[in-house]
C-alpha positions in Angstrom: 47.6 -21.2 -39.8 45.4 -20.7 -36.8 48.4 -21.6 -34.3 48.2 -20.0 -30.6 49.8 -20.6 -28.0 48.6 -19.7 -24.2 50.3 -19.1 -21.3 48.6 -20.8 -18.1 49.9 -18.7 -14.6 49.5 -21.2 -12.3 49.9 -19.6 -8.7 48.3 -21.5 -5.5 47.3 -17.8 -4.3 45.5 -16.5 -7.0 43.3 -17.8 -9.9 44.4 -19.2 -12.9 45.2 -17.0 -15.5 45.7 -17.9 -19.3 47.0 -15.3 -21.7 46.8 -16.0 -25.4 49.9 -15.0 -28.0 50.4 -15.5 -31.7 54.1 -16.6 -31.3 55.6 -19.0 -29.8 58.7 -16.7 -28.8 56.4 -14.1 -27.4 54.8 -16.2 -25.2 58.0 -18.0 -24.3 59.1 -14.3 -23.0 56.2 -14.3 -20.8 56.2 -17.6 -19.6 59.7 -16.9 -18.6 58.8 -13.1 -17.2 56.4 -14.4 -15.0 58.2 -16.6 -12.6 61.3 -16.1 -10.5 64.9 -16.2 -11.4 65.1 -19.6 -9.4 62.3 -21.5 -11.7 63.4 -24.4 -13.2 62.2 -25.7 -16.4 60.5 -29.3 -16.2 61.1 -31.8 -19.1 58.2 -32.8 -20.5 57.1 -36.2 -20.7 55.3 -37.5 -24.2 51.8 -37.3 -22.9 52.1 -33.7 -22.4 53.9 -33.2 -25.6 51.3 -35.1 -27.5 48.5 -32.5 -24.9 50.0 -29.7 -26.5 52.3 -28.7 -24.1 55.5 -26.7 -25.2 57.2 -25.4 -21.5 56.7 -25.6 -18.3 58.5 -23.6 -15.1 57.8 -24.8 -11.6 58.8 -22.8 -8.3 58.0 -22.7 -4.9 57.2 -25.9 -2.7 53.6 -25.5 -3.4 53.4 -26.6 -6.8 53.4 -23.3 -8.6 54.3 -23.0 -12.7 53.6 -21.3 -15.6 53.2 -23.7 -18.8 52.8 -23.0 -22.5 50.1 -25.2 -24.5 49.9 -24.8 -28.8 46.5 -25.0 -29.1 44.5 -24.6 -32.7 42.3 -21.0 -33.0 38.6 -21.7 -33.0 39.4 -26.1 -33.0 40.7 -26.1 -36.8 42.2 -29.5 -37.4 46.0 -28.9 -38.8 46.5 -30.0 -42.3 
């Protein structure tokens, strides 16, 4: 359909990276390969579900996560 779904690496130290995948599981198992064993996964509230938002890991006292987002390739509204 035009679904992808993008991992945002959110690390204090470094820049923002955002890695695009065509499943959801795949970039699940990079979400989840990029942080720490001790990372906990965050409920999300409505307002990120309805954002797009599908995960999101926090560690370390400085805010750090990785998220997944389901965004739409190239803004195609889904029918």
């Amino acid at each position: 359909m035009g679904d992808i779904w993008i991992v945002l690496i959110e690390d204090r130290h470094a820049d923002v990276e955002a890695l695009p995948f065509s499943t959801e599981e795949a970039a699940f198992a990079k979400a989840r390969d990029s942080v720490p064993e001790s990372a906990e996964e965050d409920p999300l509230t409505p307002g990120m579900r309805r954002a797009g938002w599908v995960l999101l890991l926090s560690y370390g006292a400085e805010g750090d996560c990785v998220r997944v987002v389901k965004r739409t390739m190239d803004g195609q509204e889904q029918r």
